[in-house]
N, C-alpha and C positions, 0 to 999 in steps of 0.2 A: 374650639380653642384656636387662637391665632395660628400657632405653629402648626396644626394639624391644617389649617387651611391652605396658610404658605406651602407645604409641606402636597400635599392636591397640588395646587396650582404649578407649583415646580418639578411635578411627576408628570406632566403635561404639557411641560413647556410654554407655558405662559407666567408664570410668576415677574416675569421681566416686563411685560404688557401693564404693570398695578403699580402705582405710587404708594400706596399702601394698604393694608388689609384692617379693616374694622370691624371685631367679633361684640357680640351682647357679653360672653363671660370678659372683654375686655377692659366693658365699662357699667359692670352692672346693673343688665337693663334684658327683659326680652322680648322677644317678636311676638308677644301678646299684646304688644303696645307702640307705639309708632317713634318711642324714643332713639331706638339705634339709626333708624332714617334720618330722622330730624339732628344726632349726632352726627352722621355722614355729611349730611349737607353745610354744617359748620367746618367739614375736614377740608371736604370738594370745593367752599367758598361759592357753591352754585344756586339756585334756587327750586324753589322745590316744582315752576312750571317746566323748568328744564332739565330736568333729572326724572329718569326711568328707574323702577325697584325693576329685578329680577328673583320672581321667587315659585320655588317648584311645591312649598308647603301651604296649603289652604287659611290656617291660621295666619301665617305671616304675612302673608299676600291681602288677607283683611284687614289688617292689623295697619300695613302700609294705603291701602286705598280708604279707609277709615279714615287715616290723616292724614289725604287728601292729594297723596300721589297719583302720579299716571304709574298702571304698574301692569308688567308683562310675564302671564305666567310662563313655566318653564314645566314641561315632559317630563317626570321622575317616573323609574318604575315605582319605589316606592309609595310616592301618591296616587299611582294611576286609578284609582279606586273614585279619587275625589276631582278627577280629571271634569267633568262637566260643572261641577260647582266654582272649582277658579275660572274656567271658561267664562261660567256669569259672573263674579267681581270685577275683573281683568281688560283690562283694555286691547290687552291683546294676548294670544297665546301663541307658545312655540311649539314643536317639537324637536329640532336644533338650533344649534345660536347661528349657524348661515341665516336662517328666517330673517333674521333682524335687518337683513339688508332690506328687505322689502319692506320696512314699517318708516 
């Protein structure tokens, strides 16, 4: 949900870093599907060679390189399980967002 997202990002100090936050319970749609991307990239005004997904879920991360994003997995413990499967979808893989400097 939005506010639980906000609500992260502002316990963290970054909430102020985002023009805005786009949830799938937003616009009901889910990340089995490449609709919430393809809605972001109508928010961002950007296109979809220059816009990176960021996703630490396997599904989702298919879900976006399916519909034909550049997409950079992201370290969860939670999925650490499925850690070499997004490695192969993913154009690139993190283990913290410093990483990102180098891509």
């Amino acid at each position: 949900d939005k506010a639980f997202a906000e609500a992260a990002l502002d316990r963290n100090n970054v909430l102020d870093l985002f023009e805005t936050v786009i949830t799938c319970s937003e616009y009901g749609c889910a990340k089995r599907t490449a609709d919430i991307y393809n809605i972001a990239l109508d928010v961002l005004c950007t296109e979809k060679k220059g816009t990176v997904v960021f996703e630490d879920a396997y599904h989702a991360a298919k879900s976006a390189k399916d519909g034909g994003f550049v997409v950079c997995g992201v370290y969860d413990e939670s999925s650490m399980q499925y850690v070499d499967e997004i490695k192969g979808i993913t154009d690139h893989y993190i283990y913290d967002f410093s990483e990102i400097l180098e891509f």
